[in-house]
C-alpha atoms as one frame of an Amber mdcrd trajectory, in Angstrom:
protein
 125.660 115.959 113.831 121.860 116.210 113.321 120.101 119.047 112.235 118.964
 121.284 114.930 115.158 121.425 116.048 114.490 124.665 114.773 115.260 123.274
 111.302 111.957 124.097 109.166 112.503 121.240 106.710 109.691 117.870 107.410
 110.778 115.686 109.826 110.572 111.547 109.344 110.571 109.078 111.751 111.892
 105.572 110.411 110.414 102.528 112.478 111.130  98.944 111.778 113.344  96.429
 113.315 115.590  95.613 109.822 118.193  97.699 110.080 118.741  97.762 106.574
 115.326  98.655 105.637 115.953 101.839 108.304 118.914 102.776 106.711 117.926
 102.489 103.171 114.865 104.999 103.792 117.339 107.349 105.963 118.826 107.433
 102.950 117.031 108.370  99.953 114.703 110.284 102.322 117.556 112.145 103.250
 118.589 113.058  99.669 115.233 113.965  99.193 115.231 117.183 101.548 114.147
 115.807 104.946 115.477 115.488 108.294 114.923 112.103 108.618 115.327 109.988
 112.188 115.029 105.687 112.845 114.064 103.761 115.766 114.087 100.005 115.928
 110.409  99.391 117.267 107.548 101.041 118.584 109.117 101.320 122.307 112.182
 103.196 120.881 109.661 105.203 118.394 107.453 106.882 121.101 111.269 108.066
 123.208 111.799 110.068 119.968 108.496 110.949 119.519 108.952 112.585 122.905
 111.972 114.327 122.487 111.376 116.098 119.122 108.309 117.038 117.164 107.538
 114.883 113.873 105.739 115.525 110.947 105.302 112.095 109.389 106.175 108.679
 110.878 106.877 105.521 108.787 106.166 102.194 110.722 106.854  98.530 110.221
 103.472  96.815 111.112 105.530  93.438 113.200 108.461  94.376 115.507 109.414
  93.140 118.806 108.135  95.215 122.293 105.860  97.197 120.066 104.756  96.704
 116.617 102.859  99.394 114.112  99.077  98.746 115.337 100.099  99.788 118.827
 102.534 102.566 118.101  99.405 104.127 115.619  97.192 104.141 119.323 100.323
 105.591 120.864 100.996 108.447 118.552  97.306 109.506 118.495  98.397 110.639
 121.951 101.627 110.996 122.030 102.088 113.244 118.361  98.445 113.681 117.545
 100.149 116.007 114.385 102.071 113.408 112.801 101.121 111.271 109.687 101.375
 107.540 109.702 102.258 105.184 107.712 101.902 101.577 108.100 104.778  99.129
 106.025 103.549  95.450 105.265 104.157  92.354 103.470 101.343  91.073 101.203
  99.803  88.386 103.861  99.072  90.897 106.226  97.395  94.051 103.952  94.399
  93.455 105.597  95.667  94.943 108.833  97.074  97.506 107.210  93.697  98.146
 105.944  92.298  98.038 109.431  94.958 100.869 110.431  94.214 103.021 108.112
  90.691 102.956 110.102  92.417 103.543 113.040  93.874 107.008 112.043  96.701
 105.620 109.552  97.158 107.868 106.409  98.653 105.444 104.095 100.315 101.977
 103.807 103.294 100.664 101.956 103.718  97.041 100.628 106.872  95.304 101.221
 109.109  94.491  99.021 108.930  98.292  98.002 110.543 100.576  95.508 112.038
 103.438  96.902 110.652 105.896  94.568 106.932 104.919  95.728 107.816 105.405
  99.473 109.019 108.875  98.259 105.825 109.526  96.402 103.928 108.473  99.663
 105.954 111.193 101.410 105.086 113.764  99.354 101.643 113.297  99.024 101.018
 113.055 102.514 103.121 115.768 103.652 101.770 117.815 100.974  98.297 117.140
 102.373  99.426 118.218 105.563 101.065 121.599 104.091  97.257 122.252 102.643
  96.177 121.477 106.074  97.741 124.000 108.135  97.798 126.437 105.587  93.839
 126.424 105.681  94.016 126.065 109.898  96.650 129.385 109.466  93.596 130.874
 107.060  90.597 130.046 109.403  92.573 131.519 112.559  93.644 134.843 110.665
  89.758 134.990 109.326  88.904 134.300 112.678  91.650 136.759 114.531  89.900
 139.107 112.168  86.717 138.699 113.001  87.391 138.231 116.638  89.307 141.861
 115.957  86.144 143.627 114.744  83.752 141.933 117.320  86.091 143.978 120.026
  86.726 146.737 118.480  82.726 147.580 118.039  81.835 147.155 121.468  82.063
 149.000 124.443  80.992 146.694 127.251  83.085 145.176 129.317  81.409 141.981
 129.711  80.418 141.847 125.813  84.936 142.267 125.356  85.560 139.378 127.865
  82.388 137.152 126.680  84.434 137.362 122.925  87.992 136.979 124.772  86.479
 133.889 126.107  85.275 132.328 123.324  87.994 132.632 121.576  90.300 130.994
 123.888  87.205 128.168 123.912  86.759 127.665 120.335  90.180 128.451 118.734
  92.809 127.866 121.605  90.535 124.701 122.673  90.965 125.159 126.376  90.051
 123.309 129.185  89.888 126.737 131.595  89.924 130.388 130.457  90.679 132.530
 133.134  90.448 136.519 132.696  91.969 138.482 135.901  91.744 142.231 135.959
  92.603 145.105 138.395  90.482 145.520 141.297  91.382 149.413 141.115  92.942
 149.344 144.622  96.143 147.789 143.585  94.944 144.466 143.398  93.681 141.964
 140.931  90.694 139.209 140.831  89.396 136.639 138.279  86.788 138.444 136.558
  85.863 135.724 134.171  86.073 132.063 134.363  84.798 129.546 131.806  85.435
 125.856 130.878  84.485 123.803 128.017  80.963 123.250 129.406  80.607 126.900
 128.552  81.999 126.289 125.425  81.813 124.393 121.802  82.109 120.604 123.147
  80.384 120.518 126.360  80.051 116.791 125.958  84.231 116.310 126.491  84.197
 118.663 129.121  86.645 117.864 132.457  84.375 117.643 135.028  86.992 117.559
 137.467  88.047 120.667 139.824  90.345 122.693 137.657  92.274 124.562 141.050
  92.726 128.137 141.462  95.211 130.560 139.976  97.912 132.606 141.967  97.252
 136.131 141.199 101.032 136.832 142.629 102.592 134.056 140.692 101.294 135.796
 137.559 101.952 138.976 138.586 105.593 138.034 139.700 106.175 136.346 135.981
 104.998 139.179 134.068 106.866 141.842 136.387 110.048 140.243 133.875 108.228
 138.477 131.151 105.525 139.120 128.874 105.174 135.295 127.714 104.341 132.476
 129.246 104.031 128.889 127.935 104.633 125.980 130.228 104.348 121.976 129.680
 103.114 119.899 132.091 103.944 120.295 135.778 106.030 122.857 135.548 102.635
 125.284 135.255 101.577 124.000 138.598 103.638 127.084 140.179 100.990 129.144
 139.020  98.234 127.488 140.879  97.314 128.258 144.363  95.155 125.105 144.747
  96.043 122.411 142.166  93.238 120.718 139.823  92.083 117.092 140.490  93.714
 116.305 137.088  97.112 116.978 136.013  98.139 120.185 134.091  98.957 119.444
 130.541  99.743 122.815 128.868  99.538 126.192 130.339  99.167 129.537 128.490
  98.795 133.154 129.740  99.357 136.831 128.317  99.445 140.175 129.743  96.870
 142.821 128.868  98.718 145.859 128.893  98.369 149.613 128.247 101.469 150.956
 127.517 103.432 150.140 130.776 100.004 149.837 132.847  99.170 146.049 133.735
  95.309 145.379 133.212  95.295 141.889 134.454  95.994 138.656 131.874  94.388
 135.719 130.294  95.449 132.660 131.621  94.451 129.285 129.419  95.306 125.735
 130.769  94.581 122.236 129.093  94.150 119.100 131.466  93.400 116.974 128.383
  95.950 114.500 127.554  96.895 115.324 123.971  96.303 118.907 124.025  99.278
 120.876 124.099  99.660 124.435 123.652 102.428 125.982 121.103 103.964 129.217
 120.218 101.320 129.731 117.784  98.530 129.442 119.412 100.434 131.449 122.446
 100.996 134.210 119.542  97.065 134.360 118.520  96.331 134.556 122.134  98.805
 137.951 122.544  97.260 139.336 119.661  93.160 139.128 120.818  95.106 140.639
 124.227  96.432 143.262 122.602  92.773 144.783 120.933  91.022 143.437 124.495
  93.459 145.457 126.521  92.114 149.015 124.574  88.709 147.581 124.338  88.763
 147.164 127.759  90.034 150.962 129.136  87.228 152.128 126.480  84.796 149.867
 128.375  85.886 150.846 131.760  86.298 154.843 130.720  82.708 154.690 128.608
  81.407 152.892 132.366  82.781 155.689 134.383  81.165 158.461 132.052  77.728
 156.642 132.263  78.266 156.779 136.083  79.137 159.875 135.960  76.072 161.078
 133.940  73.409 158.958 135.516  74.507 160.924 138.793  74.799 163.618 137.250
  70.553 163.317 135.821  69.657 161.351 139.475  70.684 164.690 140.986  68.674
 166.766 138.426  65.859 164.438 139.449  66.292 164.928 142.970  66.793 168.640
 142.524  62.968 169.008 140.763  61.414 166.649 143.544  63.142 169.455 146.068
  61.607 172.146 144.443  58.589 171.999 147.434  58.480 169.850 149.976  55.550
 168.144 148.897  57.331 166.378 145.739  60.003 164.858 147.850  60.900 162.150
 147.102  58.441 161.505 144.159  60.611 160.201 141.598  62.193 157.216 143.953
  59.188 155.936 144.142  57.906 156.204 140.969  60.592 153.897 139.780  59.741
 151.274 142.701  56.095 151.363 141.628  57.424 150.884 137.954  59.708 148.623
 138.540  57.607 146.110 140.084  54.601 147.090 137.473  56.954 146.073 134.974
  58.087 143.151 136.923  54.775 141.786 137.037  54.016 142.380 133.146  57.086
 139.403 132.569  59.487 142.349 131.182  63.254 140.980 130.834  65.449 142.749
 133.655  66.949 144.658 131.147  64.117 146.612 130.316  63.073 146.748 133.583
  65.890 148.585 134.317  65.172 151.145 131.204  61.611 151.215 133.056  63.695
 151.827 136.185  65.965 154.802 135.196  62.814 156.514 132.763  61.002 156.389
 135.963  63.086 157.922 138.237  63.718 160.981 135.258  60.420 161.320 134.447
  59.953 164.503 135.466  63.123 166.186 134.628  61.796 168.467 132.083  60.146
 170.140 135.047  63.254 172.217 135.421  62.895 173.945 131.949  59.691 175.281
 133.786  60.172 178.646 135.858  57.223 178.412 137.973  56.084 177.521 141.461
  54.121 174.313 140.468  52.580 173.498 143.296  50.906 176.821 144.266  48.123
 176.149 146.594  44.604 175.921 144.158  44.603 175.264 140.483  47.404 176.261
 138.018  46.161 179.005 135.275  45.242 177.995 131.813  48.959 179.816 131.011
  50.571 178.018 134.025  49.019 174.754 132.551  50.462 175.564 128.951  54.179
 175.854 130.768  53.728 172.709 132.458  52.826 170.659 129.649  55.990 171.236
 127.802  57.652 169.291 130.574  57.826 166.164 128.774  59.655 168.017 125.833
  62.121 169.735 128.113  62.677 165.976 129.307  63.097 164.696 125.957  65.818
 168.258 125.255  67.505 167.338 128.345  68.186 163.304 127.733  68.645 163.796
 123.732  72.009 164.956 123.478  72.869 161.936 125.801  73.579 158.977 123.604
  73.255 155.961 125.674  70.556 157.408 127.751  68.556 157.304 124.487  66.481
 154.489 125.479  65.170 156.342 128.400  63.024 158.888 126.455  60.148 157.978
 125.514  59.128 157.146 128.875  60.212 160.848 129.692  58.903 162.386 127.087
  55.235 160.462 126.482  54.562 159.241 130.152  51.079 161.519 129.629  49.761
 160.259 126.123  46.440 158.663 127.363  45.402 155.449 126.078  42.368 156.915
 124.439  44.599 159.821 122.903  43.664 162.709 124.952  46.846 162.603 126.166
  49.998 165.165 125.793  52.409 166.222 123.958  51.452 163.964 120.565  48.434
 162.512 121.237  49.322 159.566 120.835  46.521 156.448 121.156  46.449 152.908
 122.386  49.571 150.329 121.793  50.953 153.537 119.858  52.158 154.912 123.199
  55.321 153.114 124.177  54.850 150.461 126.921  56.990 151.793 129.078  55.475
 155.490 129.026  52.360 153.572 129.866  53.696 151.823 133.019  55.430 155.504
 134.091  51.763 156.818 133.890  50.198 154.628 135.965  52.812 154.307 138.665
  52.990 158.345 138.853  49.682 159.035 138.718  49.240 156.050 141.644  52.090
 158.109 143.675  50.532 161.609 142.815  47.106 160.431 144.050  48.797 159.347
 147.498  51.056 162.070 148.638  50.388 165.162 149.841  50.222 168.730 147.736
  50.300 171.948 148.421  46.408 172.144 147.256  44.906 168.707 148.974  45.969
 166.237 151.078  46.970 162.702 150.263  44.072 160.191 149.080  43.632 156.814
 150.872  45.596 154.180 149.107  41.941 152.156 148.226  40.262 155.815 146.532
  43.522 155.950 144.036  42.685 152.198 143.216  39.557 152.707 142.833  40.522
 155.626 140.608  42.941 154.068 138.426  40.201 151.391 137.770  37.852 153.744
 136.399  40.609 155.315 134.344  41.152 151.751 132.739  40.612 151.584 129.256
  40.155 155.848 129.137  43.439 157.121 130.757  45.073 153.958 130.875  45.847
 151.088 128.918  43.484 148.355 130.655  46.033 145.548 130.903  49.345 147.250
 132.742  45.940 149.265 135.087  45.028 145.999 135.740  47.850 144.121 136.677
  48.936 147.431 138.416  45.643 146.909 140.809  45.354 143.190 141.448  48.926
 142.495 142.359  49.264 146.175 144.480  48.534 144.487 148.012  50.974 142.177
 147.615  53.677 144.716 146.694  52.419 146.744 149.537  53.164 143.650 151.834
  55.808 142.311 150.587  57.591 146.735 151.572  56.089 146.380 154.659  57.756
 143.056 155.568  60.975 145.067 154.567  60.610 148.078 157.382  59.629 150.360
 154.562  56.507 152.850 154.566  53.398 153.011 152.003  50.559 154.551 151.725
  47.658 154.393 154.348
């Protein structure tokens, strides 16, 4: 009775078409330690090769059906893992050679001793112990690193871009797919990447890869948390099938506690890529620090929410104070927005630009006074509403992530020539985006209504802001502000919405 598959001992594959020679090798082999197998040619090789993993494979170079050269371009597909090694006589060496180039490891010249066959073994197995010892070391560096990379962040897309990677560089998929809830009971694919996104776009499938089932996942992992399928038998999992056929299919839950997130799903279409239960294993483990990295993200998401309505409503609150502010900090941010816009700002500074806009003025509720009296505000009145900018600064300071939105609160009056408030601060020293807040309000200011004057004509605050170039403002956002205005204007009034006359 042969040794059972789970045996961890090196496995050999015998090949020739002397049955002596097979059974000579089978032997000594044997005595050496290994779980040694024979086939009579390359046709009965590849059946074994198919039934049972091998870790080295010793070929006769001429047998009947299917000699050496052609089982070496078989196995390359067929056990990509396995070591060959090519046995000759001496008129033929040179095509044993000319394996070797193909992928062969080694090559034996009959008549041979036994004792150098085993010495063959051993090196070469040897060399393939280093081998996946340094592939286990490279994966746990990387599992580690992959670790830390989650652990540190607290986006959700910055968790999933890493996920995906991984799967990408390390599993060597053909399709990552990431599902997660949809918070209404459901689930959707929230990520989906392919080796064009990845390390080797140039052996990318460019075939249609199919859809998953969402229920067919969902229905495995109500009753198991693994899943590893060869071949077809993944294809259950597919609503739409790929172009090409399924090779290998992984996929792992990510769980809290008893709480299904959604799950990682990686399949290979590529011929000799199979996944195994160690690769399946470093898969469970990334899902296990995504799944908490993941709640964080989605928790720390829902507390930014919550915060940046909690500050809109602030904002609203101050532009409610009188009925002539109304509204004054919405469009603030669209004039900033599309002043920053036109400067060639990257949209995620424009946002920054955005949400500083829209609180500029929140400081303005640390000030206990009617602001817009009729007439012009007291020297002391003055002195209260100049520490505005600091109350703004109070306000959005013990807020961590709205950090970045400060100093466009807090020094969106510095003036370019330094007569500004609360530092005095001159020229490029002002941040950029405090100078695009103080052109955009003092635009808005100019054209709405107050309590003390009514609203000037759209062309006087141009005009205005002009003259202020270079003084009040810094001359290139002033600029930019006043030659690309009309189209702006144009471009709201094509969209049913209302400027200034």
């Amino acid at each position: 009775m042969g040794q059972p598959l789970h045996d961890e001992r090196p496995r050999v594959l015998i090949v020739d078409d002397e049955k002596f020679i097979r059974d000579i090798l089978a032997d000594f082999l044997g005595m050496e330690g290994y779980v040694v197998r024979t086939a009579e040619d390359g046709a009965a090789a590849l059946t074994e090769l198919t039934a049972a993993p091998y870790d080295m494979v010793i070929s006769d170079l001429k047998m009947p059906r299917m000699g050496g050269i052609e089982l070496l371009d078989a196995i390359a597909t067929t056990a990509p893992n396995a070591l060959t090694v090519i046995m000759t006589g001496f008129g033929t060496v040179e095509t044993a050679i000319d394996a070797m180039k193909r992928g062969a490891y080694d090559y034996i010249l009959k008549p041979f001793k036994v004792e150098e066959v085993i010495h063959v073994v051993q090196r070469g197995l040897e060399k393939q112990r280093l081998s996946a010892e340094n592939l286990r070391l490279r994966e746990a560096l990387s599992l580690y690193k992959v670790s830390e990379a989650i652990a540190a962040s607290l986006s959700l897309d910055e968790v999933l871009a890493t996920v995906g990677d991984t799967a990408l560089h390390e599993i060597r998929g053909d399709l990552v797919s990431t599902w997660l809830e949809d918070g209404e009971g459901g689930y959707f694919e929230r990520q989906r990447l392919t080796q064009a996104d990845g390390p080797s776009p140039e052996t990318a499938i460019e075939a249609d890869m199919g859809q998953l089932s969402a229920q067919a996942f969902l229905d495995h992992f109500a009753h198991d948390s693994t899943l590893l399928e060869q071949g077809t038998r993944g294809s259950i999992f597919f609503a739409k099938e790929a172009e090409v056929p399924l090779k290998s299919l992984l996929a792992v839950p990510l769980r809290m506690k008893t709480r299904l997130l959604g799950w990682i799903a990686v399949a290979s279409f590529t011929r000799t890529r199979k996944f195994d239960e160690g690769q399946r294993k470093l898969l469970s483990i990334v899902a296990s620090r995504a799944a908490a990295a993941i709640e964080n993200a989605r928790l720390y998401e829902d507390l930014r929410a919550t915060f940046q309505q909690t500050i809109e409503g602030l904002a609203r609150a101050i532009d409610k104070m009188d009925r002539y502010t109304s509204g004054h900090s919405e469009r603030v941010a669209l004039y900033a927005v599309y002043l920053a816009t036109r400067l060639g700002l990257p949209p995620d500074v424009v946002e920054i630009v955005r949400q500083s806009a829209l609180m500029h003025d929140i400081g303005k509720i640390g000030c206990v006074m009617n602001l817009n009296k009729p007439g012009k505000l007291t020297q002391d009145e003055y002195e209260i509403f100049k520490r505005h900018p600091g109350y703004g600064r109070d306000i959005l300071d013990p807020i961590k992530f709205l950090h970045p939105l400060i100093p466009g609160v807090h020094l969106h009056h510095e003036r370019w020539d330094g007569r500004g408030y609360p530092l005095r601060l001159k020229g490029n020293d002002v941040p950029l985006i405090a100078r695009i807040i103080a052109v955009a309000d003092t635009y808005d200011a100019m054209t709405s209504d107050r309590a003390y004057r009514r609203a000037l004509p759209h062309e006087v605050a141009v005009n205005e802001i002009e003259l202020c170039s270079g003084t009040q403002f810094d001359p290139e956002v002033a600029g930019i502000f006043c030659k690309h205005l009309d189209d702006y204007r144009e471009e709201r009034v094509s969209a049913g919405e209302k400027v200034p006359e």
